[in-house]
N, C-alpha and C positions, 0 to 999 in steps of 0.2 A: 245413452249415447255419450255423453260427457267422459263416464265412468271408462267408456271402453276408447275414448280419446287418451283418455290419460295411460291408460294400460300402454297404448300403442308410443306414446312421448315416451314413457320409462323404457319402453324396451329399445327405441331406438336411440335414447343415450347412452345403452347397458350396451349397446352396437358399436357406437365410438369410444365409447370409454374401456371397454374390455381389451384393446391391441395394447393401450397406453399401459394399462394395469398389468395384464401381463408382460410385457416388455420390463416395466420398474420390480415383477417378483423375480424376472430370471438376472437382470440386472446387479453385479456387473460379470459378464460372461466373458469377457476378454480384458487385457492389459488397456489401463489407462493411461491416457496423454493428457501431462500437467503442464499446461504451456507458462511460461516464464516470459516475461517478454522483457526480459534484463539481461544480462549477461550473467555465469555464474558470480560465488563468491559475496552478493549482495545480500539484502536483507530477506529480501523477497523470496529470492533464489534459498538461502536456509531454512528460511516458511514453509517453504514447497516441500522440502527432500522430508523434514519433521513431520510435516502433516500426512505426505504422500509416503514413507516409509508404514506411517500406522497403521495407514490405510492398506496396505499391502499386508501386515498382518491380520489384520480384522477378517478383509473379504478374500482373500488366498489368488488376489489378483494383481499383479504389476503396476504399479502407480510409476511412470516414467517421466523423471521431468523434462520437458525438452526445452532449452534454453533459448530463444531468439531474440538476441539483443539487438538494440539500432534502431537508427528509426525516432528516437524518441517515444520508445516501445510499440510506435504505429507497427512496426513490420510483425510484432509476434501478437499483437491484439489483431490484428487484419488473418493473420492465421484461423484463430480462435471464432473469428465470428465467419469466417467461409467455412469453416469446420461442417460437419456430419452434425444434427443437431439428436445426436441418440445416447448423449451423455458419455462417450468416451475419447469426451477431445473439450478442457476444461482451459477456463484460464485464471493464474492466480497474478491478481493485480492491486494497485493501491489508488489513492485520493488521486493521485496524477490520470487516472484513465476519465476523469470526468473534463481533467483541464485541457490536453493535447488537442482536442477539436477545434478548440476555442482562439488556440495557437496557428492554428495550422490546419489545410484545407486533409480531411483524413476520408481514406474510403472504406468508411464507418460509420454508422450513429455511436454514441458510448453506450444511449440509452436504449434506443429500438432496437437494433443491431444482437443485444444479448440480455439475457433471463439472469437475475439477480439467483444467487445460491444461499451464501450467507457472508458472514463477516468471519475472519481469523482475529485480529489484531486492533486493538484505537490503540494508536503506538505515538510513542510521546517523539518527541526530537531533542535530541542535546546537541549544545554549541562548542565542540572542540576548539581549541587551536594548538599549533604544533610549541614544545614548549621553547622556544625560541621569541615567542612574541613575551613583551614585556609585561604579561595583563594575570594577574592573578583572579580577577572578579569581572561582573558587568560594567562595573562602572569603571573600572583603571581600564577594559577593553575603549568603550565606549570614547573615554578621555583621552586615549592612544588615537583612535579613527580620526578624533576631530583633530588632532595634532599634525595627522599625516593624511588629510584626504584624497582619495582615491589611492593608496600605495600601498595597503591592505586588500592580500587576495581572497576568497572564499571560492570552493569548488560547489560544485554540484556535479548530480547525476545525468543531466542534462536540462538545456533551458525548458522553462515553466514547469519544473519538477515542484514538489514540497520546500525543498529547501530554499531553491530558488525564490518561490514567493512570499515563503517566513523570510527571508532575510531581505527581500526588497522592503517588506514592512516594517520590518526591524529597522533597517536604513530612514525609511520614513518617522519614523513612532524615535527614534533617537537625535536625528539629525545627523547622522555622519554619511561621507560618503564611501562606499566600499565599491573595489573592482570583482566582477563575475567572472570567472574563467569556466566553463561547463566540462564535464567530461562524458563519458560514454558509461555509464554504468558505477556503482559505488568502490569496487573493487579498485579504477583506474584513480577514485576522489582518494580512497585512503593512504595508496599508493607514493600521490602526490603529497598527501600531509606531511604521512610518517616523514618524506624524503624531505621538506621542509623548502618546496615546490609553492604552494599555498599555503596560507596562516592562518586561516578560518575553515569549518566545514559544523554545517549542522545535518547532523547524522540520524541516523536512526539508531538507538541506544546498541542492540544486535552486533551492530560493525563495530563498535568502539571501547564499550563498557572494559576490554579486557583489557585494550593500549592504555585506558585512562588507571587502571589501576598497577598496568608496570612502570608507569608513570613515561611514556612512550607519547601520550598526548596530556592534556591538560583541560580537564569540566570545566565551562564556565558557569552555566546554567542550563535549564531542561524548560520547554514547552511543554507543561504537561498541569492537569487538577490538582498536584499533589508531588513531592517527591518520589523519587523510585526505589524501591526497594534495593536495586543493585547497584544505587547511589545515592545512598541516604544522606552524605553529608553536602550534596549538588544541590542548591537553591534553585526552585523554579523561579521564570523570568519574574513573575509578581514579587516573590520575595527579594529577589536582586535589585528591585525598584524599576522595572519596568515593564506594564502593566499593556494587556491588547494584541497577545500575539497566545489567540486559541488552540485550544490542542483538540485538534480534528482529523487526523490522518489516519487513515484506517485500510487496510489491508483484510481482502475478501478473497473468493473465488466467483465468477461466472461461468455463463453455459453460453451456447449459441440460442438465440432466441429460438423459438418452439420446439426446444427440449421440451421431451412429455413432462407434464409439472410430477407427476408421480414421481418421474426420478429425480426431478428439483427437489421432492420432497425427503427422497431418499437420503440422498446427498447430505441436505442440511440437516439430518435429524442425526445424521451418523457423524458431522462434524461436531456437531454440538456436542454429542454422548465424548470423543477424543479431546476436544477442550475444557473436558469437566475431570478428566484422568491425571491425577497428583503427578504422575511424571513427566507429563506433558506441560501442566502448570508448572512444577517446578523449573526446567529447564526455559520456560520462555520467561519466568521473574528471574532467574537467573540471570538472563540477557538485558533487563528491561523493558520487556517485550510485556505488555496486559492481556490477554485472552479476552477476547470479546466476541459473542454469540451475537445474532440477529433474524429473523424469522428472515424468509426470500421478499417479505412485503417491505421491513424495515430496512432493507438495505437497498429495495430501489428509490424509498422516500429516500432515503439518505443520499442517494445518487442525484435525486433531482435537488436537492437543496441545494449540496456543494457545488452542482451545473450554476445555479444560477448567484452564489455565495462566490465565484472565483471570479467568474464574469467580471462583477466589480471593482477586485483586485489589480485583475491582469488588466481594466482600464487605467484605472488610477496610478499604476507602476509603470504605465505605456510598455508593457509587455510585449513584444514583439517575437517571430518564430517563423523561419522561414525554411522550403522543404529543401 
């Protein structure tokens, strides 16, 4: 009796599990939606067309990025999670999608809401300013801010972004005081720099690496384990002498939650194989950009740590965000 219980359990998993399985072999059968939830021009937004152009060669299927910027990416993350949960409506986002809820009332979970895929990116941050400020280093910056407090601007992509909360710590961890100006995407931050609008921006190496080398902006230092390969003479903040400002920002794609995991798994086994491809790596150390793999498990653990690692930030900055 047991024996024929069990037969009857296997077969009625072999029952549910078989739509999922075939859906993930015939999978992908139509053009995909990479939702952006930035405006073009950003880092994110170059992630997307990179990854989603390969992808378009690999499986002979349209990888489309759709861009929805705004919002404090709520409007193109709210997309992504009302989405079709049948793997052809993705969304590629960073560290910031764990923060914005926490900001601000969103009609979303970051975490129930959507199925972890993998990781693209643990991408460092560099401290521009436009070369007009007097600061060759961290410290001639640092001794600038406290000289002139609050008359130094820094951009960001919008408030409680990355930048935003490395630099509110920076502000703390130094002692100086800097003013916030936010903008709508990285595109409008650079924009501002270049135009000598703002005098700070910490970036994501991608936007900037090339203005720092026509000498259009000016490296002060990189958040990041280690120097960058596409700016090996840039002192990370420990070596500039200031120490506690971790390099944690990381750039992934998601699903809408109960996407069949089979095609979770498809997904991420096919990212991985494209981030291990020498031209792929080159162009993204190029940029300063790290390639970074993580199984669909490791990157919702990674999800919940940061949920509850910003939390304490965005108290202690009295972060604030209103819709």
């Amino acid at each position: 009796m047991k024996q024929i219980c069990r037969w009857a359990l296997a077969a009625f998993v072999a029952l549910l599990l078989c739509p999922a399985l075939a859906a993930a072999q015939a999978y992908p059968g139509k053009p995909i939606r990479l939702i952006v939830p930035y405006p073009p021009g950003g880092s994110t937004d170059m992630l997307a067309r990179l990854i989603g152009q390969k992808l378009t060669e690999i499986w002979g299927q349209p990888v489309l990025v759709d861009n929805r910027g705004g919002g404090n990416s709520i409007i193109g993350t709210e997309a992504a999670a009302k989405a079709a949960p049948d793997g052809y409506s993705l969304l590629l986002t960073s560290s910031l999608h764990v923060v914005v809820s926490q900001l601000v009332a969103t009609p979303y979970d970051p975490i129930k809401d959507f199925a972890a895929v993998a990781t693209l990116t643990n991408t460092a941050l560099v401290l521009v300013v436009n070369p007009s400020v007097p600061a060759n280093n961290l410290q001639e910056l640092i001794e600038l801010a406290k000289s002139k407090p609050g008359q130094l601007n820094y951009g960001t992509i919008s408030l409680g972004s990355m930048g935003h909360l490395k630099l509110e710590q920076f502000s703390i961890l130094a002692d100086v005081k800097l003013q916030h100006i936010p903008y709508k995407g990285a595109g409008p931050v650079l924009t501002a720099i270049l135009g000598d609008q703002i005098q700070l921006y910490l970036a994501n190496p991608i936007n900037v690496v090339a203005h720092i080398h026509s000498g259009k902006l000016r490296g002060i230092a990189v958040i990041a384990a280690k120097r960058l390969p596409a700016l090996p003479q840039m002192p990370t903040f420990a070596e500039a002498g200031l120490s506690g400002l971790s390099a944690d920002s990381w750039q992934g794609i998601l699903a809408p939650a109960a996407t069949p995991r089979p095609i979770i798994d498809k997904l991420s086994a096919e990212i991985a194989r494209i981030l291990a491809l020498a031209d792929i790596k080159e162009k993204m150390d190029s940029q300063g950009v790290e390639p970074y793999t993580s199984t669909p498990e490791q990157l919702a653990a990674q999800m919940r740590a940061d949920f509850a690692k910003y939390a304490k930030v965005i108290k202690t900055a009295n972060i604030k965000l209103e819709n």
